[in-house]
N, C-alpha and C positions, 0 to 999 in steps of 0.2 A: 504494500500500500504506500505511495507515494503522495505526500502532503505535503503542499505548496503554502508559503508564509502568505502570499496572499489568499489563502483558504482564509489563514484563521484572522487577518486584518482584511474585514470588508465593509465598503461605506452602504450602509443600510438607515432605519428608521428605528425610534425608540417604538414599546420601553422594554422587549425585551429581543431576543436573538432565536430562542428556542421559540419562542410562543409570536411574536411576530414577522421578524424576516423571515424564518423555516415555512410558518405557513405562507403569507403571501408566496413566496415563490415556487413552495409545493403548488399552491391552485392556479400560478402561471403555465409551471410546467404542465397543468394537469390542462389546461387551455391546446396549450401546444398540441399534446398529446389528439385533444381531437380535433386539431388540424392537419396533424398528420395523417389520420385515419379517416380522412371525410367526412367528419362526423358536426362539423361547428357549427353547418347552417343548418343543421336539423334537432339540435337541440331546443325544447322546450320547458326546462326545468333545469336549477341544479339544486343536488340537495346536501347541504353542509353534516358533518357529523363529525364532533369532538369526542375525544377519549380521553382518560385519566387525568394526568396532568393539565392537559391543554383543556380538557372541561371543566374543573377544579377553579381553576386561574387564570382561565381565557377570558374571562370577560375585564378583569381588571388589568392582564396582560395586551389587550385591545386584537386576541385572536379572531377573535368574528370579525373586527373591519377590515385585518389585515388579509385574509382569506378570500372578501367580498373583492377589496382591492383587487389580490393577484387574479381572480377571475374575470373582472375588468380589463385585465393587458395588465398591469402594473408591475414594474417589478421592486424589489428593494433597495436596489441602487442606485434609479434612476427617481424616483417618483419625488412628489415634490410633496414634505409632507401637510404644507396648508390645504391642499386639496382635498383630502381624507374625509374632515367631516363634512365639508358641503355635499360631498357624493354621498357620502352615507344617508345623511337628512333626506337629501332627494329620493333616496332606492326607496328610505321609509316611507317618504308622502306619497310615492307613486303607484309602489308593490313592483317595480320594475328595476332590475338588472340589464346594465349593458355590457354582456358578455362578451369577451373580446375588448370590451370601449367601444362596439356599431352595431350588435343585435340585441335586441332590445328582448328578452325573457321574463316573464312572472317568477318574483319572488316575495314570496308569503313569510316574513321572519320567523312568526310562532310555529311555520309549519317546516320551512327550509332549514332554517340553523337550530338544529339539536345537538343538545349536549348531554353526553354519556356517562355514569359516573365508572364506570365500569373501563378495567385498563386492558388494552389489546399487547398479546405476549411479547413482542419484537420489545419493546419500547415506549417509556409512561405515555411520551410527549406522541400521539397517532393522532391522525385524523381521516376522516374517508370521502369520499366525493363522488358523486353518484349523477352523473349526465341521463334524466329521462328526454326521449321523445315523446310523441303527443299519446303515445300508446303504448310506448314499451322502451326497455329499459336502453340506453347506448352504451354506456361505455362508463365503468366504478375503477378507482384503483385508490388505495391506503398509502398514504405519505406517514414517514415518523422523521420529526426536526429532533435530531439527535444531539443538537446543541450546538453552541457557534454559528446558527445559520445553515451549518449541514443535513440535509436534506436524503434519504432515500426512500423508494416505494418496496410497495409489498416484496415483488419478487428479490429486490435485492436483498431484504433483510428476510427471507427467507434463505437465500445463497448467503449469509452471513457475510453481506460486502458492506461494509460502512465506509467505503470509499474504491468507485471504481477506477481510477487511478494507478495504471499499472506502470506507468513512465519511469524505464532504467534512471535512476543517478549516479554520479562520479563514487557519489561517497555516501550511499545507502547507511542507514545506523536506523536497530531497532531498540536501543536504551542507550544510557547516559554513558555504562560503561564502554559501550562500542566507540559512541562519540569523540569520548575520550581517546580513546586506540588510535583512532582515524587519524586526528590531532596532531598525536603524537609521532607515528610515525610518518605524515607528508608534509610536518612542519606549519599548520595550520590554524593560525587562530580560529573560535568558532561561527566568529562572522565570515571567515573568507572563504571557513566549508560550506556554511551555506550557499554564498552566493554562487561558487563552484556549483551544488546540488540546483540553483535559480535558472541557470544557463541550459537547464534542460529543458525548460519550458519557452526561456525566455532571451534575449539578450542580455548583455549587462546593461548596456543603456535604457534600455526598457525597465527591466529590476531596477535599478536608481532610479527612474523616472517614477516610476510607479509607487515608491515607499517613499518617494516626496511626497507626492500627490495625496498615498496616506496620511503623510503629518500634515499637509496643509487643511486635508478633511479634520483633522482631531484638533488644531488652533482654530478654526473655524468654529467647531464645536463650541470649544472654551472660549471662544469671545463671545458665543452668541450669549452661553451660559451666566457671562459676568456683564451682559446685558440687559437681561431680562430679570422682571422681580414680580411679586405675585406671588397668589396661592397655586401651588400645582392640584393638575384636574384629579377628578379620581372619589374625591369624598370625605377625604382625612384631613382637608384644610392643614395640608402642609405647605410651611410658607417656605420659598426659595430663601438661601441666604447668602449666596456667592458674592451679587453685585455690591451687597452692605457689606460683606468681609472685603473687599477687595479696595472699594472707597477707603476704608478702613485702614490698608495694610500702604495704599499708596499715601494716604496721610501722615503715616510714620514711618514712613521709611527714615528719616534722617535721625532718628534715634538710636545714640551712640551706645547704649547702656547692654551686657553684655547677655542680662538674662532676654530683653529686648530684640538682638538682633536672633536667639536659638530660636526664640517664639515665631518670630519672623520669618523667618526660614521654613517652620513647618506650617506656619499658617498659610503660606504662597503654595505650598506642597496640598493642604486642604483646599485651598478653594479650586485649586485647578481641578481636585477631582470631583468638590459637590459642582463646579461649572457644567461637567460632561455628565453627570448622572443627573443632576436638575434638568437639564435638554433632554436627555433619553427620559427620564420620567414623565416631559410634556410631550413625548413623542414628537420629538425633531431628530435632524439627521447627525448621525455620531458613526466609529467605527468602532462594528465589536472587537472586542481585543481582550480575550478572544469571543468572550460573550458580552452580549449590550447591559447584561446586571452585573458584571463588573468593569467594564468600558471605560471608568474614569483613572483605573492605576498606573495604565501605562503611557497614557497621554500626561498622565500628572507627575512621574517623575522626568519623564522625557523634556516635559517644561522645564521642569526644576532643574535640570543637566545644562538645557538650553541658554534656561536666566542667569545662571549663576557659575555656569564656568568658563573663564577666557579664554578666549578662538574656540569656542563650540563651534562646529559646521555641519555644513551636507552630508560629509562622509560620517560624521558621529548619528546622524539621526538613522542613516540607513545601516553601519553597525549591529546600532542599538536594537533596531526592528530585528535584523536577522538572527542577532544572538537571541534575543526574548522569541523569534521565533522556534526559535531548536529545541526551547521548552516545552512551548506551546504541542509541539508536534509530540513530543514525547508521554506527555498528560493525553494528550488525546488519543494516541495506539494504545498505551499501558492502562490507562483508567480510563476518566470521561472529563469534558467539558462542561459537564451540563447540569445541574441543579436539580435537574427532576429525574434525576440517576444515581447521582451520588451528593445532594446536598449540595451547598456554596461553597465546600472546599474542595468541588472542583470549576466553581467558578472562579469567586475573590483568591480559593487558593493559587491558584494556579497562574492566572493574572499576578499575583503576590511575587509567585516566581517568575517568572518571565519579565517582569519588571527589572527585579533585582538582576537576574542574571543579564538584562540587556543593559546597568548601569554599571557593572562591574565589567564588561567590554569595555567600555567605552573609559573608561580610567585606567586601564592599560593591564587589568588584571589575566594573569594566565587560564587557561582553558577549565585548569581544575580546581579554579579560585571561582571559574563564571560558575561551575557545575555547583560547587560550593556555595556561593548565596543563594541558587536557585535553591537548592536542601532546603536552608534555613529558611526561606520565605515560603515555601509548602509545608514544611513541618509544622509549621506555628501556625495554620491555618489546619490542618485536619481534625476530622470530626466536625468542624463548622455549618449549620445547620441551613435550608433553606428555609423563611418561614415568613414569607414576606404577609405584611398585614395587609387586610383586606385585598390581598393578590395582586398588589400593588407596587412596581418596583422602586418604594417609595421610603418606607421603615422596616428593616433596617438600612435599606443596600445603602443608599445613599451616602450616608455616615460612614460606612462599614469600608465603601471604596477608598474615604478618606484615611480610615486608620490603616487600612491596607498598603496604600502608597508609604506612608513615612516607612511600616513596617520592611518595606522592600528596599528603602532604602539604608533602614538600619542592618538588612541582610548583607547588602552588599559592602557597607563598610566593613563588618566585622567578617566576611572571606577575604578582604584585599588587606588586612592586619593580619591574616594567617598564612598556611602556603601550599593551604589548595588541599591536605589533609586533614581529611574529620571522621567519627568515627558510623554515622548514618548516610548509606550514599542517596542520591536523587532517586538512585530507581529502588530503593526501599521505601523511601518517602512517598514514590508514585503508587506500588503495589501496595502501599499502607492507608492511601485514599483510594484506592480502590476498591480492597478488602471494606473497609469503614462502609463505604456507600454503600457497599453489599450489604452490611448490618443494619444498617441503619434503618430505623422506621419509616414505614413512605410521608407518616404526617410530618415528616421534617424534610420532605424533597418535593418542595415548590407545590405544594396541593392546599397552605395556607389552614390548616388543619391542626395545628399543632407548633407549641413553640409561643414567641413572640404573638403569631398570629390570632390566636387564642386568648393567651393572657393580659394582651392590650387593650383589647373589648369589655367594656365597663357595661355588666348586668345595670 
């Protein structure tokens, strides 16, 4: 299985990656699908059906609009998210879908979009979509957004392919220890293995072009984020608070005093990431990294790198991505990505890691110094529960991304003060949130059931 760093950094829509971008672009594909089959102008119905996970928390995950979306044409990387709810208002006043975006279908909400409580085997996160004609059925097939955005149907995760992607690389690695090997014997730091592994898909100029493009999607984010102020949607009258930290932290900057400037330092680390999770919470456009419910870590130390260290450049930010991506790639073959599988310590974990390990690049640390704070910023995050309130990627994520960030960043100090020997490796770390999520009760994997979700709620 061959995973590309632009898998797990992709520019999509809030608020979440499993529960939003996975579906819209299952019910794209699932569009495609009957155009491929001649089947497009002959539909007269489609009919939505959520499972587990994504029934649980799709309504506060905004899965029903985003599904409605991809069945419209829309996909997650293109779509512009103010559009969203004027279409939705209209499909409600009308009872009409314009499937594709030009044929115009009945759709009955209380009768079309159902939701299941009940979890289909593959995968929490399922959902199914069902093309009738005026008389009989055309064309069903079962999507599972397996987190990050990634996407397959039935028959794949029946053939147990969670990524069809068979593309040779220079420097193939299926765990940390390989990585390492790699490394060492072609003399290669682990940004330069990847980008070597990039050039299978891609040019270099392309690769650097393109993990620009990513940063400039993730400041984007964060300025919109330390823009906007207000109550975020949803119900919980949670007020943004980036733009006030941020006025805040530029009115003191010239304070010399020394407990002052450490605060300062982590408060710029907090706002950049309640910036990207406030955005993803109002459902605007952000990149998951590797999912959109913990999306603020690595654009928020990657600032922090950016602001604060002299001659930051080009080549640091596309580094940074590659090595966080080597993580990335590792958490997601060994364990999961995804919250509604193994908890948020495979999302904020994992983000945690990939952080650190892409900030320990880029300070000049050795291969087994990156492998090393990636450790420590997954270790200190397992067991870490999903349990967002009212299904909302609102309390805790928010906050949660923010302690996450400093946290990645105190990992990577303390592997560049060592030397690169510790006594937990990465891929213990990884097989140890993987096991955990295995244990772990499903009301604490994104089903809002359990946990915080629960106990927040005032009888």
């Amino acid at each position: 299985m061959a995973i590309s760093v632009f898998d797990l950094f992709k520019i999509g829509v809030g608020p979440s990656s499993s529960h939003t971008v996975g579906p819209m672009q299952a019910a794209h594909d699932f569009v495609e699908s009957l155009r491929s089959r001649d089947l497009l102008e002959r539909v007269a119905r489609v009919e939505v059906q959520l499972f587990g996970s994504l029934s649980a928390t799709g309504i506060g995950h905004g899965t029903d609009r985003a599904v409605i979306m991809g069945l419209m044409g829309e996909r997650p990387d293109r779509i512009d998210p103010a559009i969203i709810t004027p279409c939705i208002e209209e499909l409600l006043e009308a009872q009409t879908l314009m499937l594709d975006g030009r044929l115009a279908i009945a759709f009955l909400w209380a009768r079309d979009m159902q939701l299941h409580d009940e979890s289909l085997p593959h995968h929490p996160n399922a959902m199914r979509l069902i093309a009738h004609g005026h008389s009989d059925e055309l064309y069903q097939n079962t999507y599972y957004s397996v987190g990050g955005g990634f996407v397959i149907d039935e028959q794949q995760a029946r053939d147990g392919q969670l990524d069809v992607d068979t593309t040779p690389l220079p420097y193939d690695f299926n765990s940390a220890g390989e990585l390492l090997a790699l490394c060492r014997l072609h003399g290669l730091r682990i940004s330069e293995l990847m980008l070597a592994n990039e050039t299978a898909w891609r040019d270099e100029a392309e690769i650097r072009g393109g993990l620009w493009a990513i940063w400039e999607a993730m400041q984007e984010c964060v300025d919109n984020g330390l823009s906007h102020e207000g109550v975020l949607p949803g119900g919980l009258n949670v007020k943004r608070r980036a733009k006030r930290l941020h006025e805040r932290l530029l009115a003191a900057e010239d304070d010399p005093c020394l407990i002052a400037s450490t605060f300062s330092a982590m408060d710029w680390v907090n706002v950049f990431a309640l910036a990207v999770n406030e955005e993803n919470a109002a459902g605007g456009r952000m990149v998951t990294a590797p999912t959109n419910g913990a999306a603020g870590i690595i654009p928020a130390v990657l600032h922090y790198y950016m602001k604060f260290q002299r001659g930051a450049s080009e080549r640091d930010v596309v580094d940074f991505l590659l090595a966080a991506g080597a993580v990335g790639i590792l958490c997601k073959k060994n364990a999961s990505i995804s919250g509604a599988e193994v908890g948020c310590q495979g999302e904020v974990g994992s983000a945690c890691a990939m952080a650190a390990a892409g900030l320990a690049e880029v300070m000049g640390a050795t291969p087994a110094q990156v492998e090393n704070a990636a450790e420590i910023g997954l270790e200190h995050n397992l067991g870490l529960t999903c349990d967002p309130v009212g299904g909302l990627v609102q309390v805790p994520c928010i906050e949660r991304n923010a302690i996450a960030s400093v946290k990645a960043i105190n990992a990577a100090q303390m592997a560049l003060r060592g030397d690169g020997e510790h006594f937990i490796s990465l891929d213990k770390a990884i097989r140890t949130m993987r096991d955990t999520g295995a244990d772990m009760q499903d009301k604490y994997k994104e089903t809002s059931r359990g946990g915080l979700a629960v106990n927040a709620i005032e009888c």
